[in-house]
N, C-alpha and C positions, 0 to 999 in steps of 0.2 A: 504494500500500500504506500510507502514513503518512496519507492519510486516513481509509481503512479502520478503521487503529489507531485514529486519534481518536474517529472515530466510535462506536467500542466502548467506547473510556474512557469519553467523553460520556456514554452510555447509564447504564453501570454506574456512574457519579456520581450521575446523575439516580437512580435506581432502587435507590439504598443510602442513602438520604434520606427521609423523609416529606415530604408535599404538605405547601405553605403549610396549606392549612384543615386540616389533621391541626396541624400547629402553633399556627395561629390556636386549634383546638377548647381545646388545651392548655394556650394560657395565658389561654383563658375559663375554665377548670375552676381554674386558679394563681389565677384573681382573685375566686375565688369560695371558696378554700382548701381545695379539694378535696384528699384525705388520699390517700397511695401511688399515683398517678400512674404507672400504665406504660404504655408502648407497645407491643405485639407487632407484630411481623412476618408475615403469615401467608398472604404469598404463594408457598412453598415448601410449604406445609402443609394450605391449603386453597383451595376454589376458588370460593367465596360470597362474599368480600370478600378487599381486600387488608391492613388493616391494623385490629385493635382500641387504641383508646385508653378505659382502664377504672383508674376512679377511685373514693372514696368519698364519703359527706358522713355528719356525723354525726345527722344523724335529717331526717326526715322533708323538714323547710322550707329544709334547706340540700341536700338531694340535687335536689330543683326549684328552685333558684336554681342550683343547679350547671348544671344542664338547660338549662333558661332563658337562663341566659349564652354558652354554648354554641349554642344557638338562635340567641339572639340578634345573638351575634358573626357567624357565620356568614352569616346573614342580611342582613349589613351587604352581604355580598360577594355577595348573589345567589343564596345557597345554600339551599335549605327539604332536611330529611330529608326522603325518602322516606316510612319509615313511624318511627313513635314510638309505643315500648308500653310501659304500668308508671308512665304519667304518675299514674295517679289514686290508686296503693296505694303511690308512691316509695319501695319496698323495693328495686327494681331498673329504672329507665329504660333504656331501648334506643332509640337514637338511631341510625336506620342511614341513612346519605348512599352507599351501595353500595359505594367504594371503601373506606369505612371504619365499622365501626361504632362508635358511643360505647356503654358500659356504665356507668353511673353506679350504684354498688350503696351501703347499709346494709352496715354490716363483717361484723353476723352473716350478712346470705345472702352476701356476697362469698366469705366462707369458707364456706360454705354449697356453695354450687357452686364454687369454687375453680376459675376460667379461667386461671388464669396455670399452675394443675398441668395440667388437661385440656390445655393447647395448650404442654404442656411443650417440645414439639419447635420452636414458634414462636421465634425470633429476637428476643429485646427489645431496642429502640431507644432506643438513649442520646438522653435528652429534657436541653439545655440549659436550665438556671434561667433565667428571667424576669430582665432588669436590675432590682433593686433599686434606685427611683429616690432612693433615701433615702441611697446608697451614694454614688451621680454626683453629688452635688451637691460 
């Protein structure tokens, strides 16, 4: 029975966390200064992905650098999305790797469509800051 137990703790540790590359995505988006940052939850909610990470940038050249780093990052580790839409009009990229999709919006459509109200019922996840290396030394 006390493995049992564990076994369930384990689980429900693992599974009240984001994946590394939900992490990784996050702090390519931090290093690219991407603006309001959240994570939702939306395995309780929905059943096409498990989790959005949906950020801004302030026009055009920094919402495709946002992308791009993201891309890129991920890339490192052997990752390509799936499919990628909104590259060419960067009002809103969608970046979906199946378990999670990325949303990198323009502030006006972000509130525009407003994802964080529609999936109000989603769960947002406490996203820890990036170490400030300017801070460690």
């Amino acid at each position: 029975m006390a493995k049992a137990e564990k076994t369930k703790r384990e689980r429900r540790i693992k599974l009240a966390r984001p994946s590394k590359q939900i992490e990784r995505a996050v702090r390519a988006a931090e290093d690219k200064k991407a603006d309001g940052l959240v994570v939702l939850d939306l395995r309780k909610a929905a059943g096409f992905t498990d989790f959005f990470v949906i950020c801004s940038g302030g026009n055009a050249r920094q919402i495709r650098a946002i992308a791009d780093g993201v891309m890129e990052a991920l890339a490192g580790e052997g990752v390509e999305p799936a499919h990628v839409e909104g590259y060419d009009r960067s009002e809103w990229i969608l970046l979906d790797y199946f378990d999670f999709v990325v949303h990198i919006f323009a502030p006006e459509t972000r509130v525009f469509y407003g994802l964080e109200r529609l999936w109000g019922n989603a769960e947002r996840v406490e996203i820890t800051p990036a170490p400030n290396p300017r801070q460690t030394r």
